[in-house]
Residue frames as a rotation matrix with the C-alpha (Angstrom) as fourth column:
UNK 1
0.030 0.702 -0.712 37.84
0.148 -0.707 -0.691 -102.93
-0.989 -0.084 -0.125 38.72
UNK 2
-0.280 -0.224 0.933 36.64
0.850 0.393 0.350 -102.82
-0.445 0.892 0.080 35.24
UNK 3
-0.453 0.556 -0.697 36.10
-0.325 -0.831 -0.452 -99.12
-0.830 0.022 0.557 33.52
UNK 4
0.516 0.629 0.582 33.94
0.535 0.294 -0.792 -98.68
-0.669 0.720 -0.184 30.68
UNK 5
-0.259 -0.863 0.433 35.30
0.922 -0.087 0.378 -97.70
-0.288 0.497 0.818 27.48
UNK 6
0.459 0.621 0.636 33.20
0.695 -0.697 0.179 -94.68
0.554 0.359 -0.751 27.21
UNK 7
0.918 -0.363 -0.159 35.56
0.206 0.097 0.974 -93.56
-0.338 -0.927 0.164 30.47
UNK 8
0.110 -0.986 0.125 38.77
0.419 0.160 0.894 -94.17
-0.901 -0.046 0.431 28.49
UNK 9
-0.224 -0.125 0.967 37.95
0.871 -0.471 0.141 -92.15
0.437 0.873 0.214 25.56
UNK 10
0.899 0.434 0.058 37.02
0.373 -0.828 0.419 -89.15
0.230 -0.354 -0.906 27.72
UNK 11
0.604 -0.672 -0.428 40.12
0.313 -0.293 0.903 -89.73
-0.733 -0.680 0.033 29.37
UNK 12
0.079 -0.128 0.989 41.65
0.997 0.037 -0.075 -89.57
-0.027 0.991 0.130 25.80
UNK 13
0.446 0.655 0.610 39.85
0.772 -0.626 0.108 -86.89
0.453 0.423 -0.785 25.30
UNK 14
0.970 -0.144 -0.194 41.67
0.087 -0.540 0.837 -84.84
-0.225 -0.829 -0.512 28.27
UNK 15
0.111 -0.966 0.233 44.97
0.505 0.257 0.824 -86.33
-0.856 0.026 0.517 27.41
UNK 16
-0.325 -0.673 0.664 44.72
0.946 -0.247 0.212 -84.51
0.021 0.697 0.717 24.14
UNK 17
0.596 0.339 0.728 43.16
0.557 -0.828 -0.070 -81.17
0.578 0.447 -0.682 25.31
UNK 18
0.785 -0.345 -0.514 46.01
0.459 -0.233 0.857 -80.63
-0.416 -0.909 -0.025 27.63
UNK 19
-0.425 -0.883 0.198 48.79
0.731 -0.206 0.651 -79.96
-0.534 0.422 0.733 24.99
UNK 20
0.053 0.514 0.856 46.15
0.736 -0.600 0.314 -78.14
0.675 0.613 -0.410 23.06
UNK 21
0.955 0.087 -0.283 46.15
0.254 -0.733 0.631 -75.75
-0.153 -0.674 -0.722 25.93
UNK 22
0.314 -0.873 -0.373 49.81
0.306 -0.278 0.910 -75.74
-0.898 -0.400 0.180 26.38
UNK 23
-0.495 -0.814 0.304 50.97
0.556 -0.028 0.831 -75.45
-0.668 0.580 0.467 22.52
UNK 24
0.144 0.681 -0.718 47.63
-0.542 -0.553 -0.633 -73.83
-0.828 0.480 0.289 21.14
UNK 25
-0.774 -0.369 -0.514 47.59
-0.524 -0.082 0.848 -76.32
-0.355 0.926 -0.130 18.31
UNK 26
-0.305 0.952 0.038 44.16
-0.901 -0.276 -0.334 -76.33
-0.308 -0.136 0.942 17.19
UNK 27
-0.219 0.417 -0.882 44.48
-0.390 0.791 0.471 -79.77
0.895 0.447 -0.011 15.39
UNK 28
-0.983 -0.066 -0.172 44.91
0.124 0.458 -0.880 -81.56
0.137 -0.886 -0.442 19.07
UNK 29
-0.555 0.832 -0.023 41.21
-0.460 -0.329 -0.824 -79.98
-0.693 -0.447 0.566 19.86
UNK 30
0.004 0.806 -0.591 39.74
-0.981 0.117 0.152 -81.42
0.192 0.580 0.792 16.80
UNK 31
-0.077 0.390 -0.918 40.83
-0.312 0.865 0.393 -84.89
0.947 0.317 0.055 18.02
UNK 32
-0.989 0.124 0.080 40.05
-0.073 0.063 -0.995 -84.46
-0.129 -0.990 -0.053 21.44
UNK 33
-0.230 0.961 -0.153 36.36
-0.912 -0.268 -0.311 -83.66
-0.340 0.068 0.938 19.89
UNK 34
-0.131 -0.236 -0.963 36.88
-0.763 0.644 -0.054 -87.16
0.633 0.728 -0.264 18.04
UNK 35
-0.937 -0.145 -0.317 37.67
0.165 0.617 -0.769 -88.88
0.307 -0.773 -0.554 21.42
UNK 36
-0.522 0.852 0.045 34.02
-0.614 -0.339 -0.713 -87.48
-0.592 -0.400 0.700 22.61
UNK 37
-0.125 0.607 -0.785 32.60
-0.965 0.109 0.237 -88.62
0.229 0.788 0.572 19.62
UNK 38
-0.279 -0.095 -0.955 33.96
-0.331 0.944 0.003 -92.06
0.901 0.317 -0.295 20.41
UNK 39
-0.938 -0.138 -0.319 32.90
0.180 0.592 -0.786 -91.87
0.297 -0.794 -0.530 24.00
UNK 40
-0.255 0.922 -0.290 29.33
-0.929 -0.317 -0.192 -90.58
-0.269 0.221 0.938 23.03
UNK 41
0.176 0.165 -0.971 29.44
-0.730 0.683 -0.017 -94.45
0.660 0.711 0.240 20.52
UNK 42
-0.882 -0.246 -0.403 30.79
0.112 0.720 -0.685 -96.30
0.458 -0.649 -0.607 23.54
UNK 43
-0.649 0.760 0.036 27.95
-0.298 -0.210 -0.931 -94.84
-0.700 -0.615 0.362 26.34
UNK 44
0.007 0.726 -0.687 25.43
-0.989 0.108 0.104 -95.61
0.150 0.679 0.719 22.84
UNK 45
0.494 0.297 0.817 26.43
-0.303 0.940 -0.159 -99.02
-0.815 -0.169 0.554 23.47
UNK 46
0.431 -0.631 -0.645 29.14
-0.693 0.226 -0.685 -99.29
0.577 0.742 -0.340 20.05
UNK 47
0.706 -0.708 0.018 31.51
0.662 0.669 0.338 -102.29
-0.251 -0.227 0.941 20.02
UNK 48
0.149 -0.913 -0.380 35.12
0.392 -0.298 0.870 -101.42
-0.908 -0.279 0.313 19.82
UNK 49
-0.739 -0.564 0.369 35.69
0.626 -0.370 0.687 -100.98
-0.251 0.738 0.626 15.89
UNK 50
0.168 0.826 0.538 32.64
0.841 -0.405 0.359 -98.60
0.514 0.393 -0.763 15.85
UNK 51
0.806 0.224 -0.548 33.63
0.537 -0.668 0.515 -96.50
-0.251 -0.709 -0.659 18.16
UNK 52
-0.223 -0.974 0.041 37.30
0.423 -0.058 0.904 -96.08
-0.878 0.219 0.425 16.40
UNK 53
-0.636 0.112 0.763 36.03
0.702 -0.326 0.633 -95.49
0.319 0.939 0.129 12.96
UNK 54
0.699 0.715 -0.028 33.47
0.667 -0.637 0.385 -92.58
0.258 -0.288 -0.922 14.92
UNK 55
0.489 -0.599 -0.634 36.61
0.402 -0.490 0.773 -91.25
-0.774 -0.633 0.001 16.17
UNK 56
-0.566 -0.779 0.268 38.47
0.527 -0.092 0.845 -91.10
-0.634 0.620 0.463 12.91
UNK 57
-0.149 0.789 0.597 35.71
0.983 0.055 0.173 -90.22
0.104 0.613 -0.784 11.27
UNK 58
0.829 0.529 -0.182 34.97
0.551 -0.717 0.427 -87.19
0.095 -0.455 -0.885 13.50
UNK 59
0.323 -0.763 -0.560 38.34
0.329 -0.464 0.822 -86.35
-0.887 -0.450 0.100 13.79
UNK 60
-0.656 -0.263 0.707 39.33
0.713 0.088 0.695 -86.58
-0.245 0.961 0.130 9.61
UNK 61
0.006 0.828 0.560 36.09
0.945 -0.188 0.267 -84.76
0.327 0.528 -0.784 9.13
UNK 62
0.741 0.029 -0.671 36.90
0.528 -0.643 0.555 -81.75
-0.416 -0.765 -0.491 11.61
UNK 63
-0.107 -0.853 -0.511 40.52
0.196 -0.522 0.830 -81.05
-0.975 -0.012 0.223 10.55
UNK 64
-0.654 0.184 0.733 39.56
0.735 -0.070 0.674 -81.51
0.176 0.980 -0.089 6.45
UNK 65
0.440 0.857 0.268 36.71
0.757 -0.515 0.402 -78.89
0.483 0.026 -0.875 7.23
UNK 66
0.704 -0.339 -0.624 38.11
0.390 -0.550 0.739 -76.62
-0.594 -0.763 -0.255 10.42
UNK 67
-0.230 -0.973 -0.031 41.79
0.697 -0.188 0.692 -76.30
-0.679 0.137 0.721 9.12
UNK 68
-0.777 -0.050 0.628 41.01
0.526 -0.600 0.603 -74.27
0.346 0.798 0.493 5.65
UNK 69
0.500 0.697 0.514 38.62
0.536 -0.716 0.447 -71.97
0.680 0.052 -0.732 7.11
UNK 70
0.660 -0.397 -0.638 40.94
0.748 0.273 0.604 -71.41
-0.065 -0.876 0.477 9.59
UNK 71
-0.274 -0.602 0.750 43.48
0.900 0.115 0.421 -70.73
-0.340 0.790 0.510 7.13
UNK 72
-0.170 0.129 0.977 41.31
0.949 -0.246 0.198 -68.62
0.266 0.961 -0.080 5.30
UNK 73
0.848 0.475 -0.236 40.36
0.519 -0.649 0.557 -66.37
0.111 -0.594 -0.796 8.25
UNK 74
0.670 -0.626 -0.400 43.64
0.420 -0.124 0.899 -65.77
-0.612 -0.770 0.180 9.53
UNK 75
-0.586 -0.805 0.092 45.40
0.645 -0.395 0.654 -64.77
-0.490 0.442 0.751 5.94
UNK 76
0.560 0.675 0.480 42.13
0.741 -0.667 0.075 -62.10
0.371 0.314 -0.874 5.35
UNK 77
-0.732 -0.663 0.157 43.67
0.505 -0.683 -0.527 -60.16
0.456 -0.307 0.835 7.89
UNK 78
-0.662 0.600 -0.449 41.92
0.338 -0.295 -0.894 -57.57
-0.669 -0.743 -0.007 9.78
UNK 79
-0.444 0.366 0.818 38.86
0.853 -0.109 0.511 -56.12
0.276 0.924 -0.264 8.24
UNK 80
0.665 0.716 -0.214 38.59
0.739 -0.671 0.053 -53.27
-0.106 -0.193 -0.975 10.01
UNK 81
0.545 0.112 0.831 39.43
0.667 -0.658 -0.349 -49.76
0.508 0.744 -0.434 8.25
UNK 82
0.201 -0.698 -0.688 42.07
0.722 -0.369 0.585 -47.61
-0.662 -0.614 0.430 9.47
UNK 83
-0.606 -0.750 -0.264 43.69
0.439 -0.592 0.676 -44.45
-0.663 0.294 0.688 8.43
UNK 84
-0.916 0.026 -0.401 42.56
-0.308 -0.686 0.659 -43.05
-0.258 0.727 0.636 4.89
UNK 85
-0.831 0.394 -0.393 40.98
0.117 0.814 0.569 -46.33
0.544 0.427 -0.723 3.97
UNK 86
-0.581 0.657 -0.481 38.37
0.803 0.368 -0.468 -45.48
-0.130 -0.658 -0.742 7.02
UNK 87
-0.741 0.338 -0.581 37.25
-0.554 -0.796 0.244 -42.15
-0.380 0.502 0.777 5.10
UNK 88
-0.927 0.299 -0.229 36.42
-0.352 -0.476 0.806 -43.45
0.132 0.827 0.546 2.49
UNK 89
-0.577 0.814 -0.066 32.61
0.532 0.436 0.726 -43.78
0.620 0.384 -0.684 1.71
UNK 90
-0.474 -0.097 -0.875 32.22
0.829 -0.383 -0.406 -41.46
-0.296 -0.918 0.262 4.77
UNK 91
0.552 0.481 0.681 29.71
0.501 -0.844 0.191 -37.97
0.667 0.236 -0.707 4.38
UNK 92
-0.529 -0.310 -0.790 30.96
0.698 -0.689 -0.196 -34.38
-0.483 -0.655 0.581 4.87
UNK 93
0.885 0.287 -0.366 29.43
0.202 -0.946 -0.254 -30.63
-0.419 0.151 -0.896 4.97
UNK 94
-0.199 -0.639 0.743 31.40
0.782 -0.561 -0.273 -28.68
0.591 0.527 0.611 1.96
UNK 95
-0.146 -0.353 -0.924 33.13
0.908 -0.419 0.017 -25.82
-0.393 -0.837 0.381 4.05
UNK 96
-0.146 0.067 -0.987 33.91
-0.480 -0.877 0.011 -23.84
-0.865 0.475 0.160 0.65
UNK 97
0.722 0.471 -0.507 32.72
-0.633 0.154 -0.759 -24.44
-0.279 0.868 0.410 -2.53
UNK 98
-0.243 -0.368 0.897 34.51
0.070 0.916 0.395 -27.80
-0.967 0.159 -0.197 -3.68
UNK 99
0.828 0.242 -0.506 34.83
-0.529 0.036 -0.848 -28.15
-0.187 0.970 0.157 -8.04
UNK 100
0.994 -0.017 0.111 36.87
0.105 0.506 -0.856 -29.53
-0.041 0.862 0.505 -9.93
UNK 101
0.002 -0.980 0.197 40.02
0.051 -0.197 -0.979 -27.81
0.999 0.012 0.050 -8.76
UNK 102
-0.532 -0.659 -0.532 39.23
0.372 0.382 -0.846 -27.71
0.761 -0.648 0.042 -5.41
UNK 103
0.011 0.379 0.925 37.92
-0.347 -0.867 0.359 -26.47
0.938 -0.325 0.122 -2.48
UNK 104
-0.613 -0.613 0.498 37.03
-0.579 -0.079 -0.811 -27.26
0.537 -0.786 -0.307 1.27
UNK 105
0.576 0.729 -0.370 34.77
-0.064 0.491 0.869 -29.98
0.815 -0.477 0.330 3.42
UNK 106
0.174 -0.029 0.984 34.56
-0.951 -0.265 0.161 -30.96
0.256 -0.964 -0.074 6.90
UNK 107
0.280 -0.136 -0.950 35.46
-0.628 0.723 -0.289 -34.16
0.726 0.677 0.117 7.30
UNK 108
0.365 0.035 -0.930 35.15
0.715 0.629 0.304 -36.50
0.596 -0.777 0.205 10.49
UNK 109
0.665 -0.206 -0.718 36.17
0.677 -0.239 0.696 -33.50
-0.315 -0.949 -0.020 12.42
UNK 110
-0.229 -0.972 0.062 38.68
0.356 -0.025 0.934 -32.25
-0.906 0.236 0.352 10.64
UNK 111
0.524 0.148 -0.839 38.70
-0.587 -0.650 -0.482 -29.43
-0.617 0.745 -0.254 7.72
UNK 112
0.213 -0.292 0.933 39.87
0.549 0.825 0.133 -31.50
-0.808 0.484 0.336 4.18
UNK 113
-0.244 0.117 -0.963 40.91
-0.835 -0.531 0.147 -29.99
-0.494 0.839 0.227 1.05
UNK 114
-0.129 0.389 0.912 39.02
0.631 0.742 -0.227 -32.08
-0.765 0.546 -0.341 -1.46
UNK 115
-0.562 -0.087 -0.823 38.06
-0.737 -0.398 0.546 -31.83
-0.375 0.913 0.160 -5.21
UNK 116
0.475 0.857 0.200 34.59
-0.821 0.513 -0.250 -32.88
-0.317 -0.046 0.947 -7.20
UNK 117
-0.341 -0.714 0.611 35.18
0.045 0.637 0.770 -36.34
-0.939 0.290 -0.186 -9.09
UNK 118
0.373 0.304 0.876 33.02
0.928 -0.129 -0.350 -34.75
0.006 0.944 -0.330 -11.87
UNK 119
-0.704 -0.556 -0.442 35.58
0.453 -0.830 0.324 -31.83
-0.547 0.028 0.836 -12.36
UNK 120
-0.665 0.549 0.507 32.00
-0.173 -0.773 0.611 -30.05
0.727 0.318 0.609 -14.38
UNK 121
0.278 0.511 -0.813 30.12
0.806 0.336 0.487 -30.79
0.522 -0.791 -0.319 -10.88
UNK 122
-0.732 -0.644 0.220 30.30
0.150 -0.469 -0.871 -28.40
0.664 -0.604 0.440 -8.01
UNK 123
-0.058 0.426 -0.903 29.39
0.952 0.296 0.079 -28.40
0.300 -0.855 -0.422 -4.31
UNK 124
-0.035 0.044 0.998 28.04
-0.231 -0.972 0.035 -25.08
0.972 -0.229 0.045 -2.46
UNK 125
-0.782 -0.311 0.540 28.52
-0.415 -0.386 -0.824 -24.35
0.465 -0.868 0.173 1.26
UNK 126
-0.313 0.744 0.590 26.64
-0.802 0.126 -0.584 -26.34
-0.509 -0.656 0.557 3.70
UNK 127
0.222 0.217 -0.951 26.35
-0.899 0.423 -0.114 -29.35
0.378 0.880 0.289 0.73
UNK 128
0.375 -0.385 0.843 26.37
-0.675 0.510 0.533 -32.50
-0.635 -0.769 -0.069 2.00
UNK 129
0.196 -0.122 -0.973 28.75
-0.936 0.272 -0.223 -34.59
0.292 0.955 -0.061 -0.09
UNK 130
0.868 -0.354 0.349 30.42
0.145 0.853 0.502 -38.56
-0.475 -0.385 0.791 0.14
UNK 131
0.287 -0.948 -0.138 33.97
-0.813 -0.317 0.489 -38.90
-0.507 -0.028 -0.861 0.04
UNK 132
0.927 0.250 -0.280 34.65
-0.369 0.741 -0.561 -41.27
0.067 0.623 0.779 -2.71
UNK 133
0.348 -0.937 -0.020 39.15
0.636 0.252 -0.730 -41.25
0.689 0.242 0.684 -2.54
UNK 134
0.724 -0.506 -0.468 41.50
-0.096 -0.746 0.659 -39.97
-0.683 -0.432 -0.589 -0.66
UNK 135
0.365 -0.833 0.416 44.90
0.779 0.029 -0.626 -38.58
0.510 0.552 0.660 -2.89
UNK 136
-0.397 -0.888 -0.231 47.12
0.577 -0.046 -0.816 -37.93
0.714 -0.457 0.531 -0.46
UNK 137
-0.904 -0.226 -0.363 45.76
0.427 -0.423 -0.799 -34.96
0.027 -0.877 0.479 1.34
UNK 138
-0.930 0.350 -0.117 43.06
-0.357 -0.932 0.055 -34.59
-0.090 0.093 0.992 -0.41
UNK 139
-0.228 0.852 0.470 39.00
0.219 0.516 -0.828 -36.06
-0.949 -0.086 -0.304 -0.14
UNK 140
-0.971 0.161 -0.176 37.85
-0.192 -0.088 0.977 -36.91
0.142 0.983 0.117 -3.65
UNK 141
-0.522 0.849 -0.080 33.92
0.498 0.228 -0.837 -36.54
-0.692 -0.477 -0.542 -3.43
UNK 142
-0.766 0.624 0.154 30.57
0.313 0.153 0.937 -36.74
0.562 0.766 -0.313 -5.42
């Protein structure tokens, strides 16, 4: 019984997305996608060293591309805002008059002491302002 080689690069193809499953190591998936490639060039009717240099190809071309975006995603970190950092840029209703030394806003819920950031600026009751900083306890806003 003779398979085709389009057949034995799928199988390939399996043989390396099993460990990818088991070890999570994303290169293994880019040349499992390779092995497709080469059993897409077989089923096309490629000879043998066409169907290798599609594989390598596809596979060289995946990790050289894939890997550093990868990379780059993964040392961004998260990009969603927590804590102070999720204030800022945020609108509140001035509670009490807010200047330059100080005063009071509302502030996701929550009463803020804050201060303008144009210390000859001031906010009147009911003012809706944006929270430009937070220093320490307090909402810097404009």
């Amino acid at each position: 019984m003779d398979i085709d080689a389009w057949v034995w690069w799928l199988i390939g193809a399996v043989a390396l997305g099993i460990p990818l499953v088991l070890t999570a190591m994303p290169e293994l998936g880019m040349l499992s996608v390779g092995a497709v490639a080469g059993a897409v060039t077989a089923g096309l009717g490629g000879d043998t060293v066409l169907q290798v240099v599609v594989f390598a190809a596809v596979s060289v071309a995946l990790i050289a591309v894939v890997r550093p975006v990868a990379a780059r995603q993964r040392a961004q970190g998260p990009r969603l805002a927590t804590g102070v950092e999720a204030l800022k840029g945020r609108t509140a209703v001035v509670v009490e008059r807010v200047d330059g030394s100080g005063g009071r806003i509302k502030l996701a819920g929550e009463i803020w002491s804050a201060r303008a950031l144009d210390t000859a600026q001031s906010y009147e009751a009911g003012h809706e302002v944006d929270v430009v900083e937070i220093d320490g306890a307090t909402a810097i806003v404009m």
